[in-house]
C-alpha positions, 0 to 999 in steps of 0.5 A, spaced: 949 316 338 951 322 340 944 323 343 944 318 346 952 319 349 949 325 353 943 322 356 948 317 359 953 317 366 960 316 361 967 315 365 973 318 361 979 313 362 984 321 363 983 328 361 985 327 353 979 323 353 975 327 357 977 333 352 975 329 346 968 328 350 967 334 352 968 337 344 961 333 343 958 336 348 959 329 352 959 331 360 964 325 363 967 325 370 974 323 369 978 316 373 982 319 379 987 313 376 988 313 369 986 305 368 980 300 366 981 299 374 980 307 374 975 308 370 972 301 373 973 305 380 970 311 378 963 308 376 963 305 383 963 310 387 958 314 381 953 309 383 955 308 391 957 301 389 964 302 393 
């Protein structure tokens, strides 16, 4: 799982979580706005979809 975590573009939903990810060596980008509708946001923008 882990493995696989590291090939993927992750979203962490604040910096909490963005801690615990980065623990596992997990690179993430954090939500401006600390929701699902955040996260979703960030993903958007990720992927130039805004």
């Amino acid at each position: 799982l882990l493995n696989n975590l590291q090939k993927t573009k992750v979203v962490s939903i604040g910096p909490f979580t963005a801690e615990e990810l980065n623990k596992f060596n997990v690179k993430n980008s954090v939500a401006n706005v600390y929701t699902i509708s955040g996260a979703f946001q960030t993903i958007k923008n990720i992927f130039s979809l805004a």
